[in-house]
PAZA-10062 format. One record per residue: x, y, z of N, C-alpha, C, CB in turn; residue number from 1. Coordinates in steps of 0.02 Angstrom, whole numbers, plus 50000, padded with zeros to 5 digits. Glycine has a CB too. Layout:
<atoms>
atom n.px X; n.py Y; n.pz Z; ca.px X; ca.py Y; ca.pz Z; c.px X; c.py Y; c.pz Z; cb.px X; cb.py Y; cb.pz Z; k NUM .
...
</atoms>
This chain:
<atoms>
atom n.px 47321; n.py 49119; n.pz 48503; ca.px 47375; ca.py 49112; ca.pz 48550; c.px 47407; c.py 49043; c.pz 48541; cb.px 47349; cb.py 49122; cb.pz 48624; k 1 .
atom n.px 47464; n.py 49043; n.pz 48539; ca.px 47512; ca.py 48976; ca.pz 48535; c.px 47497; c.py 48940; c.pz 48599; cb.px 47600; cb.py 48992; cb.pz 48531; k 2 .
atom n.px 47495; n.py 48884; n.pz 48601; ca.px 47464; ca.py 48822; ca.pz 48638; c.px 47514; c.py 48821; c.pz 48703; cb.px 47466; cb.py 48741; cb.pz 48588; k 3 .
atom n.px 47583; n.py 48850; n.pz 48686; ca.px 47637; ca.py 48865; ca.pz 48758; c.px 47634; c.py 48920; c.pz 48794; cb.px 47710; cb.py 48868; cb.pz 48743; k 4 .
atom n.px 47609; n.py 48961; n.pz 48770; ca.px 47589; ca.py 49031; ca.pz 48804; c.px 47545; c.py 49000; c.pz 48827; cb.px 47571; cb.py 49099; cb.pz 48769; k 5 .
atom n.px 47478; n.py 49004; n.pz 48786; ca.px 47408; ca.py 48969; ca.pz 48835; c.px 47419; c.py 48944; c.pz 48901; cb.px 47375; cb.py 48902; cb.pz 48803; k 6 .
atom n.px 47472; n.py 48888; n.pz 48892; ca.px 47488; ca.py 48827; ca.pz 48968; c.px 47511; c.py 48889; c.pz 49009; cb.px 47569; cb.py 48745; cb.pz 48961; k 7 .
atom n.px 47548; n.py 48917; n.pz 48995; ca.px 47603; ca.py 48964; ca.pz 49042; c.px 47566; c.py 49015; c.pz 49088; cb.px 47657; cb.py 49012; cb.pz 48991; k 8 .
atom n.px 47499; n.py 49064; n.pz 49018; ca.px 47452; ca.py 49113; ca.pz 49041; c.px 47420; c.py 49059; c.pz 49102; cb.px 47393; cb.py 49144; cb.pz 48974; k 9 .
atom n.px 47396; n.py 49007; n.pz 49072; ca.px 47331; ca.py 48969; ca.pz 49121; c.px 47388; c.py 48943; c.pz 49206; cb.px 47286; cb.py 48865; cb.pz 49058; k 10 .
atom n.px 47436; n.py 48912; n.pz 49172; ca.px 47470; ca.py 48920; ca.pz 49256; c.px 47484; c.py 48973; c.pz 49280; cb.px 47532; cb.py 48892; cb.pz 49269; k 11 .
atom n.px 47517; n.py 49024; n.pz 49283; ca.px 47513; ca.py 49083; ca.pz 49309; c.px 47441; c.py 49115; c.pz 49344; cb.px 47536; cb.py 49120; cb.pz 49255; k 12 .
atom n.px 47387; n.py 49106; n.pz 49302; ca.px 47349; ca.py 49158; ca.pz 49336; c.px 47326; c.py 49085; c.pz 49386; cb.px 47280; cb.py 49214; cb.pz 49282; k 13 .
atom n.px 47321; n.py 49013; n.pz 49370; ca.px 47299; ca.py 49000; ca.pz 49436; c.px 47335; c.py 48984; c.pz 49487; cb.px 47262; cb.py 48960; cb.pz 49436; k 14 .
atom n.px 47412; n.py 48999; n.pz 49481; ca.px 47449; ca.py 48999; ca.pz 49540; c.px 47447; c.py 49053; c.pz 49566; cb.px 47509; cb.py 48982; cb.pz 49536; k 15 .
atom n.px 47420; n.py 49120; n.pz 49546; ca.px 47409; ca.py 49182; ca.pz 49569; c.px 47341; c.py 49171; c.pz 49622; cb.px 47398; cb.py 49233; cb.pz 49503; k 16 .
atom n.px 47298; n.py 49147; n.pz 49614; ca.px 47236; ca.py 49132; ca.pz 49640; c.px 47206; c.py 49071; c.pz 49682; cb.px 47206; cb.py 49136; cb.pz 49593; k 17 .
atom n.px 47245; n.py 49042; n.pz 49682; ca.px 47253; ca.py 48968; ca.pz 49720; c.px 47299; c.py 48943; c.pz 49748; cb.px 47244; cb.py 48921; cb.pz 49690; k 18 .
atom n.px 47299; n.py 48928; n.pz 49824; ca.px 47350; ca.py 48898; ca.pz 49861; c.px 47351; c.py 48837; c.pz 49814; cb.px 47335; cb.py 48884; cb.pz 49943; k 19 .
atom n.px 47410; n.py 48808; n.pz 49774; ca.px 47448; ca.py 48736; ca.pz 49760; c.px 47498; c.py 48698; c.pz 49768; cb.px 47455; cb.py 48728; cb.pz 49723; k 20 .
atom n.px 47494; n.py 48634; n.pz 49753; ca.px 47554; ca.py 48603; ca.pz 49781; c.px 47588; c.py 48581; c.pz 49728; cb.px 47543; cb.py 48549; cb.pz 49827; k 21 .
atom n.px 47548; n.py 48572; n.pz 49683; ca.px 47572; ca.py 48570; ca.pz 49608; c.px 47500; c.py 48568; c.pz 49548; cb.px 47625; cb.py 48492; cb.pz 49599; k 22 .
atom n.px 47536; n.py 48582; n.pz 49497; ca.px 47484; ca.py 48588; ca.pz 49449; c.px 47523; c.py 48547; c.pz 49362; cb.px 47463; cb.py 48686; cb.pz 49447; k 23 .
atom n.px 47470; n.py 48548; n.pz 49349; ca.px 47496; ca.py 48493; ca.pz 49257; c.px 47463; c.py 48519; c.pz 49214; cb.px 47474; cb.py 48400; cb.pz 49242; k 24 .
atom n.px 47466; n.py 48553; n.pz 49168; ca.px 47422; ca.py 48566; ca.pz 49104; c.px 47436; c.py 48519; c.pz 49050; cb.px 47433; cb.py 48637; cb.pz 49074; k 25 .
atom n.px 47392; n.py 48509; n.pz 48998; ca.px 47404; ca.py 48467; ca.pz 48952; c.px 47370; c.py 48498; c.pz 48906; cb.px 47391; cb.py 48402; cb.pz 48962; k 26 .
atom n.px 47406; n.py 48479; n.pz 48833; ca.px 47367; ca.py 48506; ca.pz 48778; c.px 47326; c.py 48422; c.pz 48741; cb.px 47433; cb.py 48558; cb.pz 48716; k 27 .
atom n.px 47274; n.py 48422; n.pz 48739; ca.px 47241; ca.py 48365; ca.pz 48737; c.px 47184; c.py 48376; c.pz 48664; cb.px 47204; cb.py 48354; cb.pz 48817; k 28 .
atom n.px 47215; n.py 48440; n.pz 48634; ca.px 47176; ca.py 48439; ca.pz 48551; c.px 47161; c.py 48382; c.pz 48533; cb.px 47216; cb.py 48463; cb.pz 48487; k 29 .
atom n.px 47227; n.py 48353; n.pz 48510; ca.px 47211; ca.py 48297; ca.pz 48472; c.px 47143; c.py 48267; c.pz 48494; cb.px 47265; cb.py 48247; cb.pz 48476; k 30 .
atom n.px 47090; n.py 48267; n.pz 48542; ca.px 47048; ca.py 48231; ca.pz 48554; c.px 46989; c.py 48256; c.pz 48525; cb.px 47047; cb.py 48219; cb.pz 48614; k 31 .
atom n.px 47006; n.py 48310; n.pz 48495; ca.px 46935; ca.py 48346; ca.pz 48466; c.px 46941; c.py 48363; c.pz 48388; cb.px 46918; cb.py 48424; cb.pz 48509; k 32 .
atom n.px 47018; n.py 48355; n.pz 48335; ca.px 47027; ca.py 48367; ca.pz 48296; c.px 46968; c.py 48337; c.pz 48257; cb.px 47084; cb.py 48360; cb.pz 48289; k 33 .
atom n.px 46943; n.py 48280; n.pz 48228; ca.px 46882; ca.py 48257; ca.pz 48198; c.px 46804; c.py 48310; c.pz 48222; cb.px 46878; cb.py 48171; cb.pz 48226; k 34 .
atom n.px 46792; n.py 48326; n.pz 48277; ca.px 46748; ca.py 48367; ca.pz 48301; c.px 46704; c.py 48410; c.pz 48238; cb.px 46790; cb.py 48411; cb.pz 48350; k 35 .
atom n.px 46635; n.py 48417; n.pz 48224; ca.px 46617; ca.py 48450; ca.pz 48191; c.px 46627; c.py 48516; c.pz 48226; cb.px 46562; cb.py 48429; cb.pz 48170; k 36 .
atom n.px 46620; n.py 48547; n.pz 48267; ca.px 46636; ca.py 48628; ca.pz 48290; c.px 46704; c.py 48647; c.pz 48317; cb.px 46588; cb.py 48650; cb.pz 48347; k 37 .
atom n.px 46738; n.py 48593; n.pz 48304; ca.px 46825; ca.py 48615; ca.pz 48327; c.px 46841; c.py 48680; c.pz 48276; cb.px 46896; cb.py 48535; cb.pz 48305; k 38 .
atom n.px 46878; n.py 48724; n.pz 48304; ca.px 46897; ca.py 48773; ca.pz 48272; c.px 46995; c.py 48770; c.pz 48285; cb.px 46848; cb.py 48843; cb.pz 48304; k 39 .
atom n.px 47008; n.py 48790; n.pz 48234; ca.px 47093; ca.py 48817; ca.pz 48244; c.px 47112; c.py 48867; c.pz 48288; cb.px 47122; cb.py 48847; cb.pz 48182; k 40 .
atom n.px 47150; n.py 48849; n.pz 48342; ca.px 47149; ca.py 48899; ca.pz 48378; c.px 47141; c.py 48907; c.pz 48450; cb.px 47114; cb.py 48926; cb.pz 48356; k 41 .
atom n.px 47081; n.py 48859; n.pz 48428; ca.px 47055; ca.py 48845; ca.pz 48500; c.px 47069; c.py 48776; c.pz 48537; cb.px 46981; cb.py 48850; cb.pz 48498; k 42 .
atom n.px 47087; n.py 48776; n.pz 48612; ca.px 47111; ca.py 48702; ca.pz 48611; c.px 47091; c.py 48658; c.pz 48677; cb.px 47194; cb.py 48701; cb.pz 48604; k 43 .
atom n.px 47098; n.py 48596; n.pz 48662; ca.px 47065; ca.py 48553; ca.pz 48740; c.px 47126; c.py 48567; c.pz 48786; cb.px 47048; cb.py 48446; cb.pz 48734; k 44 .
atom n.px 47098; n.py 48576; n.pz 48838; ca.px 47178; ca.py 48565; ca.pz 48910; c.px 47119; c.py 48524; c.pz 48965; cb.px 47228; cb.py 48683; cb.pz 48966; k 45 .
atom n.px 47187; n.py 48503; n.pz 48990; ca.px 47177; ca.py 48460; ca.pz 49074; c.px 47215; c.py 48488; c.pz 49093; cb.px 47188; cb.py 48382; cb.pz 49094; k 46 .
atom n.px 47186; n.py 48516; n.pz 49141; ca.px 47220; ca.py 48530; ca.pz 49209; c.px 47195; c.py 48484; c.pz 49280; cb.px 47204; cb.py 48612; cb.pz 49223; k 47 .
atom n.px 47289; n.py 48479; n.pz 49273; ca.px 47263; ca.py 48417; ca.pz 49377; c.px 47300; c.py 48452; c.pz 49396; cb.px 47284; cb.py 48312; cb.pz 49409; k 48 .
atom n.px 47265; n.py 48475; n.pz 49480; ca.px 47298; ca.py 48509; ca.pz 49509; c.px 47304; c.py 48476; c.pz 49586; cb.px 47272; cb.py 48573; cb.pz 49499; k 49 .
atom n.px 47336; n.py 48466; n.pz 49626; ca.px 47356; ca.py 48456; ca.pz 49676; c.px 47339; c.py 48515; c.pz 49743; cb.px 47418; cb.py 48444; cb.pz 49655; k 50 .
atom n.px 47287; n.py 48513; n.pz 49770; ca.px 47290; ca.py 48573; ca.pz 49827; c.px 47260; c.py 48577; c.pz 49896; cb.px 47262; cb.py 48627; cb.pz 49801; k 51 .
atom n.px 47245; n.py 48583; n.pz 49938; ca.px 47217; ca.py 48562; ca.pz 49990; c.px 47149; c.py 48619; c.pz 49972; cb.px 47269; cb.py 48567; cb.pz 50065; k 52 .
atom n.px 47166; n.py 48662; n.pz 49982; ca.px 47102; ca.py 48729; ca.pz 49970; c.px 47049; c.py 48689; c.pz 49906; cb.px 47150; cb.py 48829; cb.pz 49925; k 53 .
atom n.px 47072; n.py 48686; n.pz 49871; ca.px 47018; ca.py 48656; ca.pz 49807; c.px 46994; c.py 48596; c.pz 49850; cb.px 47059; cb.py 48627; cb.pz 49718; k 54 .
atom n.px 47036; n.py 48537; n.pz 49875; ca.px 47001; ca.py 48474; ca.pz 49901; c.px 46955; c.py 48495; c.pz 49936; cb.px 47038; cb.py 48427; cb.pz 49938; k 55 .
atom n.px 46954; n.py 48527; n.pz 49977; ca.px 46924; ca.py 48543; ca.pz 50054; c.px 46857; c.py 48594; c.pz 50031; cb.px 46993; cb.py 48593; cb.pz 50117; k 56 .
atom n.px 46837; n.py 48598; n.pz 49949; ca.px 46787; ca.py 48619; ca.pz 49924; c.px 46745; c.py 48600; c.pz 49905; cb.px 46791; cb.py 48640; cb.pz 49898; k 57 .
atom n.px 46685; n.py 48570; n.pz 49861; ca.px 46661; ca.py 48537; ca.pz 49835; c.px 46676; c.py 48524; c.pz 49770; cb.px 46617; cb.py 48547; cb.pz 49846; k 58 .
atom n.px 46664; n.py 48510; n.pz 49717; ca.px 46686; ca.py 48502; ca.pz 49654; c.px 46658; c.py 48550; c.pz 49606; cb.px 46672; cb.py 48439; cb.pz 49634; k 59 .
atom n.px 46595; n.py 48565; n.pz 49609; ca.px 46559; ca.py 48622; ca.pz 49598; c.px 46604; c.py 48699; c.pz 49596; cb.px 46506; cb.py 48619; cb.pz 49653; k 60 .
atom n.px 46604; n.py 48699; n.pz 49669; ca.px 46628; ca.py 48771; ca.pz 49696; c.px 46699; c.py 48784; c.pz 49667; cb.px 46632; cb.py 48776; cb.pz 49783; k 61 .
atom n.px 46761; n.py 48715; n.pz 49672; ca.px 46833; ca.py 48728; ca.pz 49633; c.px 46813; c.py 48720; c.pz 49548; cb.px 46902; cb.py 48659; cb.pz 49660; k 62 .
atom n.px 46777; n.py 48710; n.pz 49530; ca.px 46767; ca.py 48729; ca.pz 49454; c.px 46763; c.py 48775; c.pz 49437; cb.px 46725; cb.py 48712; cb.pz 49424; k 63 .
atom n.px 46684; n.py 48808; n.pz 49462; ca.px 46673; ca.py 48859; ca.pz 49463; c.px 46727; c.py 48901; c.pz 49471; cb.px 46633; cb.py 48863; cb.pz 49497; k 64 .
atom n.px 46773; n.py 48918; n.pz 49503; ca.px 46806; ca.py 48945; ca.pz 49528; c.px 46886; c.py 48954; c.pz 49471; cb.px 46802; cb.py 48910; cb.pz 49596; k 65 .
atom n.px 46884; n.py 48906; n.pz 49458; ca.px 46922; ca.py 48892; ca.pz 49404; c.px 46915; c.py 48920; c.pz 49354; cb.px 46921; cb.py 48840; cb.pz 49389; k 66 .
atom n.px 46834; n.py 48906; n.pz 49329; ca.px 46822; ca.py 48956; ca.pz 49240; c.px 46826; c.py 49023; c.pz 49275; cb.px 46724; cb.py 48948; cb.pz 49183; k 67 .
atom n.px 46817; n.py 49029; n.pz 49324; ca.px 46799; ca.py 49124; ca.pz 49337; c.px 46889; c.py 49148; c.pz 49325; cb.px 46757; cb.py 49154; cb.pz 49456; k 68 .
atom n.px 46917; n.py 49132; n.pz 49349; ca.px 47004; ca.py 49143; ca.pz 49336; c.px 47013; c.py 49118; c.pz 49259; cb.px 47063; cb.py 49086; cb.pz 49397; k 69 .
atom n.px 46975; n.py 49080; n.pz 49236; ca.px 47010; ca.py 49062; ca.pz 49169; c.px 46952; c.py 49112; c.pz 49108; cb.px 47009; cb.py 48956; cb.pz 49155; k 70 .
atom n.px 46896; n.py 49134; n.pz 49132; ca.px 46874; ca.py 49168; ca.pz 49094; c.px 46877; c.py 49194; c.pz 49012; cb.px 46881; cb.py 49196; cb.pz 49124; k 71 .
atom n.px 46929; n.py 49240; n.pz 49018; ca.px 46945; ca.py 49248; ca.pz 48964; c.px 46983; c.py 49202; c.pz 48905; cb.px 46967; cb.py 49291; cb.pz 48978; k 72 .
atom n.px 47004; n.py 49153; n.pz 48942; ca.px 47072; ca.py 49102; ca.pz 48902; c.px 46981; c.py 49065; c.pz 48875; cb.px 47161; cb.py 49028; cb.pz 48978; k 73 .
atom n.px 46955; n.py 49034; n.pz 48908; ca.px 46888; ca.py 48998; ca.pz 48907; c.px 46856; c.py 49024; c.pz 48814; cb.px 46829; cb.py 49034; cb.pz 48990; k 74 .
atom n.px 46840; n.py 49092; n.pz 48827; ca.px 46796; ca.py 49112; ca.pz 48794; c.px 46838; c.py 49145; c.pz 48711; cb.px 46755; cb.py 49164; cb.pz 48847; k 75 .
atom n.px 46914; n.py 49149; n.pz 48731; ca.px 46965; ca.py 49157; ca.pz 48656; c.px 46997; c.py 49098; c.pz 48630; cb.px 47031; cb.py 49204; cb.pz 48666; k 76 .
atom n.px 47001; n.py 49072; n.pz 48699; ca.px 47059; ca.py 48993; ca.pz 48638; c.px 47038; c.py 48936; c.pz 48670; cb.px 47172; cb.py 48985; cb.pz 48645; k 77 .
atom n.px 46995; n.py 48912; n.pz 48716; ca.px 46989; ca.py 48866; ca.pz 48747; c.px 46937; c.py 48827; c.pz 48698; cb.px 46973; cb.py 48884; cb.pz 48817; k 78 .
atom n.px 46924; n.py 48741; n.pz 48669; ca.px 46858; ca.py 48726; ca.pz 48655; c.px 46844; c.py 48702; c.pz 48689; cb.px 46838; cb.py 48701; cb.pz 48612; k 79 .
atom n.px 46884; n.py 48666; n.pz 48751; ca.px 46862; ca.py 48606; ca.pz 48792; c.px 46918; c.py 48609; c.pz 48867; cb.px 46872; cb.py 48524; cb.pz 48737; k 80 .
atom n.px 46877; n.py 48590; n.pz 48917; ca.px 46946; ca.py 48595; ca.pz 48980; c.px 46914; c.py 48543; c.pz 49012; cb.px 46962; cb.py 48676; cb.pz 49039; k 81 .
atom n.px 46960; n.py 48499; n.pz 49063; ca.px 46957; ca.py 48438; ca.pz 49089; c.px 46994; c.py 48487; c.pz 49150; cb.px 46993; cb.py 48363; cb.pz 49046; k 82 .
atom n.px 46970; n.py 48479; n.pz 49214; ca.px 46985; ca.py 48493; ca.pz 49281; c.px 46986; c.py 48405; c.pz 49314; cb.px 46919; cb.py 48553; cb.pz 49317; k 83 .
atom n.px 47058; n.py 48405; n.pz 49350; ca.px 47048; ca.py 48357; ca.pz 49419; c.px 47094; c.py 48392; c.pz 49463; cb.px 47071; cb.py 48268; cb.pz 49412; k 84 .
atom n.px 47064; n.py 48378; n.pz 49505; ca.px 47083; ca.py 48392; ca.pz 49587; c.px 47101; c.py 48332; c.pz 49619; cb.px 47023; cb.py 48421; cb.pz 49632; k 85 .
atom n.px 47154; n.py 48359; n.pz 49677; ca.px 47172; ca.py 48303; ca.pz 49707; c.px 47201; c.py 48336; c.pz 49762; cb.px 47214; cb.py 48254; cb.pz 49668; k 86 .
</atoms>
């Protein structure tokens, strides 16, 4: 999957699933290109998201909560994801 779809798929399904106030994806490869298990294809993102529902959770529970919606992106193109909340 192209790295702009990815951002687009991954905002969509978690604006589908989470009250937000805003959200940021980033493509943050470059930080793993040297990596002995980096694969093509697959890529680092940060996501900061802005929300009261995630704050008012523990950090645990909005993660969690996070890979379960990102699931599939996780386990086809994802190598690495950076979550902040705020």
């Amino acid at each position: 999957m192209e790295i702009n779809k990815l951002i687009k798929t991954i905002e969509t399904k978690i604006s589908k699933n989470i009250l937000l106030e805003n959200i940021k994806i980033e493509d943050k490869s470059f930080l793993h290109k040297s990596h002995k298990n980096n694969v093509k294809g697959k890529y680092h993102i940060k996501i900061s998201i802005k929300s009261k529902q995630l704050s008012s959770q523990t950090k645990i529970h909005s993660s969690k909560l996070i890979h379960s919606i990102l699931k599939e992106e996780i386990n086809l193109h994802i190598h690495s994801i950076q979550i902040f909340i705020n």
